[in-house]
N, C-alpha and C positions, 0 to 999 in steps of 0.2 A: 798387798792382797787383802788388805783389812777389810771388813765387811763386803766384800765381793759375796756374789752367793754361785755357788757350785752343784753340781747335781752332781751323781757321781752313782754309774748303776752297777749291778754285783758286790754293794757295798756291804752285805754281810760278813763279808769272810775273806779271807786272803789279800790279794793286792789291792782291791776293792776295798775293804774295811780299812788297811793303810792307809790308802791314798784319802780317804774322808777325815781320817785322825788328822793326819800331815797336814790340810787345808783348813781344816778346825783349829790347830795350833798357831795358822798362821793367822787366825782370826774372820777366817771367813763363816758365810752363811752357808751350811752344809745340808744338802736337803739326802739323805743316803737311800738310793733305790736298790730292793732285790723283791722276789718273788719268796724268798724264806723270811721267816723271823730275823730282825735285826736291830741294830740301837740308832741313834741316835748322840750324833756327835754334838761339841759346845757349841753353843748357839746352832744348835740346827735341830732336825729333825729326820725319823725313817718314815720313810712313807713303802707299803707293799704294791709293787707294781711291776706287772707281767710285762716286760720291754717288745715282747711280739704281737702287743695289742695295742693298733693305734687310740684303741678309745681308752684303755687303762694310761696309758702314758700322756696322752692330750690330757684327759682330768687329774694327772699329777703335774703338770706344767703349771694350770689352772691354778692350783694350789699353792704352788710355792712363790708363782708370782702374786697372786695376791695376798701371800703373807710379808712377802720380802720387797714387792714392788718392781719387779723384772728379775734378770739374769745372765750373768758375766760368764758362767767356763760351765761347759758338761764334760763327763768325762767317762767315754760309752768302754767301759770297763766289763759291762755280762758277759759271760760266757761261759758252755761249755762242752762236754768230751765225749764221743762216742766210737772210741776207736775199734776199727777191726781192717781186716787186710779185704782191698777189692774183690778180688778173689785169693782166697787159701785153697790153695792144691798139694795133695799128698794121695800117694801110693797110686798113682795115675788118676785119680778121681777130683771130681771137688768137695772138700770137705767144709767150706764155708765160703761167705762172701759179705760184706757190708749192705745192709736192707738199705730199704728205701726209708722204712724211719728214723734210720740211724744216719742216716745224710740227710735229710729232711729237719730232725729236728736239731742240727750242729746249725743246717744253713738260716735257720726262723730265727734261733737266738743271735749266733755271735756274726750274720752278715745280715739281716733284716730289721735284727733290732737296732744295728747301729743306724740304720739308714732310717728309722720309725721314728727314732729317739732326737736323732740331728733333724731330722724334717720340719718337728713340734717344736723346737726350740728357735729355729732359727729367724723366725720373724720375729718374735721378744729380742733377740739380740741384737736386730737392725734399728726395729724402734728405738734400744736404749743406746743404739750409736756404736754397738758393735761388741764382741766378746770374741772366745777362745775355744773351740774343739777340739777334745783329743779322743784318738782312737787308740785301742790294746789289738796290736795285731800281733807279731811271733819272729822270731827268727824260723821258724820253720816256714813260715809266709815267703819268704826270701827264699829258704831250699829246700823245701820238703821234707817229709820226716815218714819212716817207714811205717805201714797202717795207720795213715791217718787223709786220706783222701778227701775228706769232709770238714776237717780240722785244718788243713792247709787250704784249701778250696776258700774257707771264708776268710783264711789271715792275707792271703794276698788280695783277696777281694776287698778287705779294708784300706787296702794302699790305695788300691787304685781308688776308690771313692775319697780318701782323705786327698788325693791330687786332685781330684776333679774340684770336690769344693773348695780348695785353695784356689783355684783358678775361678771360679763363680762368685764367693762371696767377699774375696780379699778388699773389691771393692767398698763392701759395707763396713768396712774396717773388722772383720772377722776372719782369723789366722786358724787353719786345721792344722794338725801334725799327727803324727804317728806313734807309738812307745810299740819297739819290737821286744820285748821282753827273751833272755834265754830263758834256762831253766833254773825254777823259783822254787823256794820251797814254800809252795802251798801245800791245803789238803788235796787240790785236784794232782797237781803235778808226783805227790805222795803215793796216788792208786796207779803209777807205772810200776812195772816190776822193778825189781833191784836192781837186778843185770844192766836195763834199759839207762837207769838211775846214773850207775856205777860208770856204765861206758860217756852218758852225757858229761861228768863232770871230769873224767878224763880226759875229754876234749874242751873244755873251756883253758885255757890258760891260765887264769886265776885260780885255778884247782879248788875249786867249791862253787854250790848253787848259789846264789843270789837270794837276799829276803825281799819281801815284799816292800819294805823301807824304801831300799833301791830303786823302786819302780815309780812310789810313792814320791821319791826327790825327782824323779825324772819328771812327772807329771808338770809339781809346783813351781821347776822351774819355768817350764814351757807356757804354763799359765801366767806367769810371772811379768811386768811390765821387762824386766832382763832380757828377755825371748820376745822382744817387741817385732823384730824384723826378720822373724825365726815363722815361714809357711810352707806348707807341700813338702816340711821333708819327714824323713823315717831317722826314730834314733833306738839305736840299737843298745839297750840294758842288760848284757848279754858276759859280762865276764871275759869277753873277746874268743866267745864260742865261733865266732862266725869265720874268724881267723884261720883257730883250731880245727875248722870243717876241713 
């Protein structure tokens, strides 16, 4: 992986700042994309870049290829959380329901922007003879997960886009896959209640959350000449939660 270069978006914080570190260590060019304030890993740089704007993210492509001269692995990593119950019913009434901006802005960021982000990048990858995408989709993508209709909506929506471009561009010698992540301890995973918390890790059979590290080795291998003949599938970073379901 030595001086490959990497994009890698949501790379402020959580799995996303892992998996930049991890790719940094292994000596690549790390170009780390978020929309907050972030760093900048060895040999790379942060650039701020709104992943739901095709013109912000084509003028970070711009950039990074003419600093590094093309581009090996992206790794559409954004996203985030606007949970509430489709509809909440109590005492015969309705007492809430998921808006329209709160589905709206789940589906721009973690199912528009991966599809923004891979679109921009994928012709630098065929010119240079081909590269690696990976997508952050969920074990809740796989089974759902209660109030979160908007947050599973776009994790299986990942799948199926990360199958379809396996099947389109495997040609150009460009391998997609998937990272299902269970539950991590990020700061996002952090703002569920404790209960939620408490019953998830109950169900993981390895009886704890996951670090972000984890998801972070998952990534590098899959990016990894190792995972050469490794496309179209989903790998599950999950603690064997899925088991436990």
């Amino acid at each position: 992986m030595k001086e490959r270069v990497v994009i890698v978006t949501g790379a402020a914080a959580g799995i996303g700042l892992a998996t930049a570190r991890r790719f940094a260590q292994d000596g690549c060019r790390v170009a780390s994309w978020d929309v907050k304030d972030g760093e900048a890993q060895a040999e790379g740089m942060f650039q701020k870049v709104d992943v739901t704007s095709a013109d912000s993210v084509a003028q970070a492509v711009e950039e990074v290829v003419a600093k590094w001269g093309g581009l090996n692995v992206l790794v559409n990593n954004a996203g985030i959380l606007r949970d509430a119950q489709l509809i909440k019913y109590k005492d015969g009434a309705v007492a809430g329901m998921m808006t329209d901006e709160q589905f709206d802005a789940v589906i721009s960021v973690n199912l528009k922007g991966v599809f923004t982000c891979t679109r921009a990048v994928v012709p630098q990858m065929i010119a240079g003879g081909g590269g690696v995408i990976l997508n952050a989709s969920s074990v809740v993508g796989l089974y759902g997960n209660f109030g979160q209709t908007n947050y599973v909506a776009t994790k299986a929506g990942v799948i199926g886009m990360t199958k379809v471009w396996a099947r389109e561009l495997g040609k150009f010698g460009i391998r997609v896959n998937a990272v299902a992540p269970g539950f991590i301890a990020t700061e996002m995973v952090r703002q569920m209640p404790d209960k939620i918390l408490a019953g998830a890790v109950g169900h993981t059979p390895l009886g704890r959350m996951g670090q972000p590290e984890d998801v972070a080795n998952a990534y590098a291998f899959l990016a990894s000449d190792q995972a050469s003949f490794i496309t179209g599938t989903v790998l599950s970073v999950d603690g064997g939660a899925v088991t436990g379901t």
